[in-house]
C-alpha positions in Angstrom: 26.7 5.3 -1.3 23.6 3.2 -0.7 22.1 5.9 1.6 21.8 8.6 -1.7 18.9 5.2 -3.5 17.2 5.4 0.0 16.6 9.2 -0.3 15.6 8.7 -3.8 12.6 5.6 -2.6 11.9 8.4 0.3 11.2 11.2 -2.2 9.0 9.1 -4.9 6.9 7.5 -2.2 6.5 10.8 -0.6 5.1 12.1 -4.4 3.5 9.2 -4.7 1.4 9.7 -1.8 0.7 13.4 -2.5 0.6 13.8 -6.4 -2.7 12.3 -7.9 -0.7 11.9 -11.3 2.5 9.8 -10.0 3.3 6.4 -10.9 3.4 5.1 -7.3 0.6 6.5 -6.4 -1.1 3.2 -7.1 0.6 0.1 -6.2 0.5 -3.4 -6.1 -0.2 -5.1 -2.5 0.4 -9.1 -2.0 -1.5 -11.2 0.7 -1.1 -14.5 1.4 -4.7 -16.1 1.1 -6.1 -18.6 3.4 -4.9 -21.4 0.5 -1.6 -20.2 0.5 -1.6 -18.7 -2.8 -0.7 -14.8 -3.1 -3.4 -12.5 -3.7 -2.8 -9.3 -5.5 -4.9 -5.9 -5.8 -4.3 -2.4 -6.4 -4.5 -0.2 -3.8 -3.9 4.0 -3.3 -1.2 5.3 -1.4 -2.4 8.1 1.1 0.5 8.5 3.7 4.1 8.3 3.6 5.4 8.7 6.9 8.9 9.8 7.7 10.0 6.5 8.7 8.4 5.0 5.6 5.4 3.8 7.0 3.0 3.4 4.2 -0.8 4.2 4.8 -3.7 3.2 2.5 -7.5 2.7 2.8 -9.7 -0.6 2.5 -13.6 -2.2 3.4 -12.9 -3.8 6.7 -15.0 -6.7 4.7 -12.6 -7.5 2.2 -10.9 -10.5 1.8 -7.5 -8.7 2.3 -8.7 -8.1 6.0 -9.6 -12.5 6.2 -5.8 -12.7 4.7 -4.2 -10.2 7.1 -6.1 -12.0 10.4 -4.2 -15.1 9.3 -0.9 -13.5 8.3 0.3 -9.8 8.8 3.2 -10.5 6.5 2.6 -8.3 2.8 4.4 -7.1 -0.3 4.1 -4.1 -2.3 5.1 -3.4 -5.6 5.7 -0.2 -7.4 7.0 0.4 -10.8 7.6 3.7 -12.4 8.0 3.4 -16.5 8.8 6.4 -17.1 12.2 5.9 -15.2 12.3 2.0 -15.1 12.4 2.6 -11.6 10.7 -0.3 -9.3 10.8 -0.2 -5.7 9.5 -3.8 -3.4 8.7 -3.7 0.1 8.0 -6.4 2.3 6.4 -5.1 6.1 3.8 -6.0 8.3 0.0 -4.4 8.3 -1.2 -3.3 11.7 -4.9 -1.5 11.3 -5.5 1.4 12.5 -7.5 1.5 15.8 -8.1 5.0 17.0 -11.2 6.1 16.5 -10.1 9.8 16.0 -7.6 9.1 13.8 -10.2 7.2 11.7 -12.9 10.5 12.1 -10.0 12.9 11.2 -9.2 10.2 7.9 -12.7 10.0 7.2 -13.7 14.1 7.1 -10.6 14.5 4.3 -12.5 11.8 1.8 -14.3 13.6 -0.8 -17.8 12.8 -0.3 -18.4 10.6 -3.5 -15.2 8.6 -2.5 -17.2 7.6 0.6 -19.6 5.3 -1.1 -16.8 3.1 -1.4 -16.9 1.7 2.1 -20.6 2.2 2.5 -21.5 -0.7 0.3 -24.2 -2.8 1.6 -22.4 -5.5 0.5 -19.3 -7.0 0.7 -16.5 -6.2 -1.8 -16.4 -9.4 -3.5 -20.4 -10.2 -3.6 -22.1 -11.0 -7.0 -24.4 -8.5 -8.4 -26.8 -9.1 -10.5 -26.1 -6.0 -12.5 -23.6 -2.9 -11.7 -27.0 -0.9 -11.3 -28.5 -3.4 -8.4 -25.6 -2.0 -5.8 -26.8 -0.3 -2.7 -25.5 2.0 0.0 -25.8 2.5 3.6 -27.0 5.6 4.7 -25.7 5.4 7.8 -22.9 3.2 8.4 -19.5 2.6 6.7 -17.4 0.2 6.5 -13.7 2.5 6.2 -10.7 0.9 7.3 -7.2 2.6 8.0 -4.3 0.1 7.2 -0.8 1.1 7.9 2.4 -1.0 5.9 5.7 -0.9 9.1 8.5 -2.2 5.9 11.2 -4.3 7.1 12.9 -4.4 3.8 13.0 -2.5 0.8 14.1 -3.6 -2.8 15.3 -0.8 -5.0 16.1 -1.4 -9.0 16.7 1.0 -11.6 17.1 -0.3 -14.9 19.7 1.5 -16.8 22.5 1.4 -19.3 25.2 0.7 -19.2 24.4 -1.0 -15.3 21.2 -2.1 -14.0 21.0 -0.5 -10.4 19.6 -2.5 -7.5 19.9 -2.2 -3.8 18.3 -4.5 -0.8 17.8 -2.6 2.8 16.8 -4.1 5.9 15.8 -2.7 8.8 18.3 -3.1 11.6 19.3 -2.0 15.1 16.7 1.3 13.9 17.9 1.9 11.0 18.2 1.2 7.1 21.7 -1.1 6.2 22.1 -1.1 2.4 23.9 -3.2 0.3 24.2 -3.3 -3.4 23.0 -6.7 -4.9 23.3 -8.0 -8.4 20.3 -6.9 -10.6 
């Protein structure tokens, strides 16, 4: 009975990643920073991948990339409140390496979104002023990170029972198990 909650994390994430307007389209990701305290940011789910592989984009300068170096371990948190529906996962970030995957990555960013990771600077540098930023002309700084989960908290609050189911990856596959909300 878990299986049908799975299905249901499977199809929102999979909106999420291809409907601009869809709660999970933005999520929460947790580091663990070099001082041991979590670090938490927003990021934008791109990819879904049929195994629930999670794909989002970063500055290879950020501090998330000094975090992950040091500790591959990461949570993500969406939340839905239109449905009171919040799904955790806790996986491992690998960055992507192939250059054409990158290239092919690259060419589908809208051209405007590209200043992003062409900052001069590094995401986290004071400014002066907003106005005082500059770009590269030349080089970018786009990074491919990819989320492998290794468990996945459901919960759907609802009356007259909160819902809430745990999977862990095992043996290749998803085990559920209802837990107490």
């Amino acid at each position: 009975m878990t299986h049908t909650y799975l299905e249901e994390v499977r199809a929102q994430l999979t909106k999420g990643a291809t409907q601009k307007d869809h709660p999970f389209r933005y999520f929460t990701l947790a580091t663990v920073g070099l001082d041991q305290v979590p670090r938490l940011r927003t990021v934008v789910l791109r990819k879904l991948s049929e195994d629930l592989r999670m794909t989002f984009y970063t500055d290879s300068r950020s501090k998330k990339m000094i975090h992950l170096k040091e500790n591959k371990k990461v949570g993500l948190l969406f939340y839905n409140p239109d449905t009171l529906t919040q799904i955790r996962i806790e996986g491992v970030a690998l960055v992507v390496q192939d250059e054409e995957t990158k290239k092919k990555y690259w060419s589908g960013i809208d051209k405007s979104a590209r200043k992003d990771f062409t900052t001069a600077s590094a995401p986290g540098t004071t400014l002066t002023s907003p106005e005082k930023l500059d770009y590269l002309d030349d080089e970018d700084h786009f990074c491919i990170l990819e989320i492998v989960p290794f468990k996945i908290e459901y919960l759907k609050l609802k009356r007259p029972n909160h819902i809430r189911v745990r999977y862990s990856w095992e043996d290749g596959r998803w085990e559920g198990e209802f837990i107490v909300p």
